[in-house]
N, CA, C and O atoms as a GROMACS GRO file, in nm:
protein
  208
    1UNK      N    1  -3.639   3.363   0.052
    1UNK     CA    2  -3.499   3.395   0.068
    1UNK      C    3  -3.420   3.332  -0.048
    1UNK      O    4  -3.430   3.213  -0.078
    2UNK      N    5  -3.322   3.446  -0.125
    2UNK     CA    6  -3.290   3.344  -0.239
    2UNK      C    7  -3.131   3.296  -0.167
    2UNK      O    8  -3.073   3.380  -0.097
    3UNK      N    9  -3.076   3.172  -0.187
    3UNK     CA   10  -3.004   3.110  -0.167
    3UNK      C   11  -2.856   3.228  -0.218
    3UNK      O   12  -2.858   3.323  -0.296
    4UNK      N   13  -2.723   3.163  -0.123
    4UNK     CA   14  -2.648   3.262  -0.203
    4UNK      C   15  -2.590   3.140  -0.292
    4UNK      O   16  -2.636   3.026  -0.292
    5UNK      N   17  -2.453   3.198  -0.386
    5UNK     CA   18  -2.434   3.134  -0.497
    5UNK      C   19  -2.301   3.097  -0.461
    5UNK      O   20  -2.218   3.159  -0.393
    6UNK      N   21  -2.290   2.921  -0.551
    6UNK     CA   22  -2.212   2.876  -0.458
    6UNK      C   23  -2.033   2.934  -0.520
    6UNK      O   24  -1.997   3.012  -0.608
    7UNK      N   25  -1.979   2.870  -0.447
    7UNK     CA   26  -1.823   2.976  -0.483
    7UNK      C   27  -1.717   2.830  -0.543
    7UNK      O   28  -1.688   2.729  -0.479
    8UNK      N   29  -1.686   2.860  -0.653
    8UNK     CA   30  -1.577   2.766  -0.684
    8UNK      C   31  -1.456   2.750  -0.629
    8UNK      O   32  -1.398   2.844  -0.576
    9UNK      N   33  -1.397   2.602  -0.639
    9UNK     CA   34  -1.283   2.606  -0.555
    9UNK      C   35  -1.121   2.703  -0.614
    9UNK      O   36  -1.008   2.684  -0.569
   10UNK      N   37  -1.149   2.772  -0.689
   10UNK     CA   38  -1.069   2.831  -0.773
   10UNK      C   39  -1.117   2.985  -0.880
   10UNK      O   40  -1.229   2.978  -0.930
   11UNK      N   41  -1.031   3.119  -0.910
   11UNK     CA   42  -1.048   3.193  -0.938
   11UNK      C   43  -1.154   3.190  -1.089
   11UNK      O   44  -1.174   3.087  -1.152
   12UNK      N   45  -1.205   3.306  -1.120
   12UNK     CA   46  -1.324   3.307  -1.256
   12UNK      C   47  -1.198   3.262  -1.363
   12UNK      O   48  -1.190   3.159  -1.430
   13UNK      N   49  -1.106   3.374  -1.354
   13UNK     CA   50  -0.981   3.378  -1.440
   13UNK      C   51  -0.938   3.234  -1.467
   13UNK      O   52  -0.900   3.214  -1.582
   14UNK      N   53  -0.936   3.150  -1.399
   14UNK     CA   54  -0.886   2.985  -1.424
   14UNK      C   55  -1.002   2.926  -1.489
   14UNK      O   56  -0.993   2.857  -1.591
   15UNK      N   57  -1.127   2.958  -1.422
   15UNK     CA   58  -1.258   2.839  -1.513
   15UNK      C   59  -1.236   2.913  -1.652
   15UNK      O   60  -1.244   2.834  -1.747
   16UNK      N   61  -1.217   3.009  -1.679
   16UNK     CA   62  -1.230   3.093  -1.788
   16UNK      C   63  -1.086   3.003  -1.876
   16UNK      O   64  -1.106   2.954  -1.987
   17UNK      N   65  -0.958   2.992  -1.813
   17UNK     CA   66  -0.895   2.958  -1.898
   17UNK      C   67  -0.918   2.800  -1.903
   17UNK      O   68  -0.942   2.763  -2.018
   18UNK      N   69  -0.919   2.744  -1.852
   18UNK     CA   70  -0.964   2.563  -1.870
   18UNK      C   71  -1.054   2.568  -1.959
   18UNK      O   72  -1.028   2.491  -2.051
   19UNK      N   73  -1.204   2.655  -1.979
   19UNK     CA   74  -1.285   2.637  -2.065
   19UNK      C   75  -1.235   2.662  -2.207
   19UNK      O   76  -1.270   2.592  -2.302
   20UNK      N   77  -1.142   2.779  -2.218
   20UNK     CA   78  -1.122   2.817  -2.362
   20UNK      C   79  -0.993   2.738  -2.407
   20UNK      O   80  -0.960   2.752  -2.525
   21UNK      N   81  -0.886   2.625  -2.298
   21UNK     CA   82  -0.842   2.542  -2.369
   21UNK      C   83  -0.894   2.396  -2.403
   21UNK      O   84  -0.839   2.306  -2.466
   22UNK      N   85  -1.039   2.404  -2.329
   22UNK     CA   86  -1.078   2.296  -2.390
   22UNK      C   87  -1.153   2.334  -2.491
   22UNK      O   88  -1.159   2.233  -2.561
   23UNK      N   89  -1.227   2.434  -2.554
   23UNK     CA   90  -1.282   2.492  -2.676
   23UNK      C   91  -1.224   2.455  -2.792
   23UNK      O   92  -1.274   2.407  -2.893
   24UNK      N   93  -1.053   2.498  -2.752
   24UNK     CA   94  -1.010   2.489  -2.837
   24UNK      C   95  -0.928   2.392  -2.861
   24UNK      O   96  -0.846   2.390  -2.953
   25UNK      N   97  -0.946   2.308  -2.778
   25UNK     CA   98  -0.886   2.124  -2.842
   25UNK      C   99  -0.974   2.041  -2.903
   25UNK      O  100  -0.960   1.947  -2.981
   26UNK      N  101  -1.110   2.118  -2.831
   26UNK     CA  102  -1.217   2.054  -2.913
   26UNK      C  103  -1.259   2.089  -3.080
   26UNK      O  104  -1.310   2.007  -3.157
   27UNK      N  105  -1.227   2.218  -3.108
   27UNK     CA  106  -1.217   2.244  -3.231
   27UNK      C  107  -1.128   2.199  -3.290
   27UNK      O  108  -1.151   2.144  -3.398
   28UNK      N  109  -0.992   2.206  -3.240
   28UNK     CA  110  -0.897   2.141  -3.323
   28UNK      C  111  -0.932   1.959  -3.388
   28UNK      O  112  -0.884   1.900  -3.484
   29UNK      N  113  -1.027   1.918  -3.291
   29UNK     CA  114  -1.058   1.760  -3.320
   29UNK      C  115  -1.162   1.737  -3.361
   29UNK      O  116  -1.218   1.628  -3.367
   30UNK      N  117  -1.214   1.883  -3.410
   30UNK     CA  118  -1.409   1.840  -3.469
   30UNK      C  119  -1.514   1.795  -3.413
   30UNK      O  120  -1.610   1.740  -3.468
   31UNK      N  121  -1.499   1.819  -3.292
   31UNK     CA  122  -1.564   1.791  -3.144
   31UNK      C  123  -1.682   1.915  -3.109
   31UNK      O  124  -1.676   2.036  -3.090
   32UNK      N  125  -1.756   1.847  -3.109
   32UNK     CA  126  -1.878   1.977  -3.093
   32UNK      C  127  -1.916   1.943  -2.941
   32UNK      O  128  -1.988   2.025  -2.884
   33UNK      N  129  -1.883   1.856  -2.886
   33UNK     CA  130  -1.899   1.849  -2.731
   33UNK      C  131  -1.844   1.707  -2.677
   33UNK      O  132  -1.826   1.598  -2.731
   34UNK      N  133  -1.830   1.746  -2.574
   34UNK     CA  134  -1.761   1.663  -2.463
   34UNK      C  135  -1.820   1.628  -2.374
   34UNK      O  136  -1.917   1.696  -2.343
   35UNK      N  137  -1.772   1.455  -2.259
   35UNK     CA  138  -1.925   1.443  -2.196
   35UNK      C  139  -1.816   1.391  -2.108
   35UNK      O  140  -1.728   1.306  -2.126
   36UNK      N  141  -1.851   1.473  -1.998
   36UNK     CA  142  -1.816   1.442  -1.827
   36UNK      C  143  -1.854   1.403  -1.728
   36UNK      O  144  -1.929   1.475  -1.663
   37UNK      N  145  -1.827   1.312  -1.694
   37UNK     CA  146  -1.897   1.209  -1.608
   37UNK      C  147  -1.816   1.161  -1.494
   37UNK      O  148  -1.874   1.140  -1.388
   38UNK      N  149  -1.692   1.142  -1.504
   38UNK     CA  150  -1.640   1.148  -1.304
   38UNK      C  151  -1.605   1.274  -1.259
   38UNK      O  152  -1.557   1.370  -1.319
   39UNK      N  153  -1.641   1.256  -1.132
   39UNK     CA  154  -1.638   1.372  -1.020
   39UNK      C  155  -1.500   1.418  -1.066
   39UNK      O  156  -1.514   1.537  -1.094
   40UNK      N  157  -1.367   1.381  -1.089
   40UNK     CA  158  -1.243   1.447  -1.079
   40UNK      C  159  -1.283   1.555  -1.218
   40UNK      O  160  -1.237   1.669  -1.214
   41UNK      N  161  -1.382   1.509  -1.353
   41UNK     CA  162  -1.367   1.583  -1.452
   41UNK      C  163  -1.448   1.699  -1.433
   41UNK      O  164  -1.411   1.796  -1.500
   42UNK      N  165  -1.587   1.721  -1.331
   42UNK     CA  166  -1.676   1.778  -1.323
   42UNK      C  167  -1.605   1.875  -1.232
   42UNK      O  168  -1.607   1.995  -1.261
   43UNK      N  169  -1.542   1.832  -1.125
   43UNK     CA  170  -1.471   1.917  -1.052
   43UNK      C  171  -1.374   2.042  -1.154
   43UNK      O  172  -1.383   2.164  -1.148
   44UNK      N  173  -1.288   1.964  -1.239
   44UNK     CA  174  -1.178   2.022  -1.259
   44UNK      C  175  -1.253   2.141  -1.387
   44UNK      O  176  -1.201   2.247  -1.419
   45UNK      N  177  -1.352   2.100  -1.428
   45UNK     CA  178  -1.421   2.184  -1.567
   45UNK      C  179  -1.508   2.288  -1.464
   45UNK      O  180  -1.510   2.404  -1.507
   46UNK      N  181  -1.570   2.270  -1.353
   46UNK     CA  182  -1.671   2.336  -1.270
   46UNK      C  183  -1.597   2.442  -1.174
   46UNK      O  184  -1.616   2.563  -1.160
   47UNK      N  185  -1.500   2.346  -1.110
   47UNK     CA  186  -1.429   2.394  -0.971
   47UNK      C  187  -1.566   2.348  -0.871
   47UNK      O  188  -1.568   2.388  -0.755
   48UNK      N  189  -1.647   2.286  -0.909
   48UNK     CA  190  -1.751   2.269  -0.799
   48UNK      C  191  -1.755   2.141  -0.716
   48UNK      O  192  -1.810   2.050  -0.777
   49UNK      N  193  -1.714   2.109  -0.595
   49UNK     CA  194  -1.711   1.959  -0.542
   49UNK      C  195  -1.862   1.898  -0.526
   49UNK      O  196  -1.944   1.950  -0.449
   50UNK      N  197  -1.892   1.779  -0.608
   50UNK     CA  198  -1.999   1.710  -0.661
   50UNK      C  199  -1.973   1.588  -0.536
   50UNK      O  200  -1.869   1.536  -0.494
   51UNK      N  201  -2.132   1.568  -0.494
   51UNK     CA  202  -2.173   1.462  -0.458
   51UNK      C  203  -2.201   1.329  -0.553
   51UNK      O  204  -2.317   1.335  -0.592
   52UNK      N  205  -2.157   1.252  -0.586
   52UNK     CA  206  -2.125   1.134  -0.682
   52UNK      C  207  -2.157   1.046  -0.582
   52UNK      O  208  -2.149   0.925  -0.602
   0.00000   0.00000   0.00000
């Protein structure tokens, strides 16, 4: 049985825009990646509520 998939706390349209303004703050700063590590950041980049 495959599992169903889980549902974010918020629309595609929003992860979609959070991702492409962080793309692009990260380009603006020469940032080739970013590293997230508390639940409030994983949440807010995911929409997914993390067990921490």
């Amino acid at each position: 049985m495959t599992p169903a998939p889980a549902l974010r706390s918020f629309p595609e349209a929003e992860y979609a825009a959070r991702t492409q303004l962080a793309q692009s703050r990260m380009a603006e700063a020469g940032l080739d990646a970013i590293l997230v590590m508390s639940e409030p950041e994983v949440q807010y980049f995911t929409g997914f509520q993390t067990l921490f």
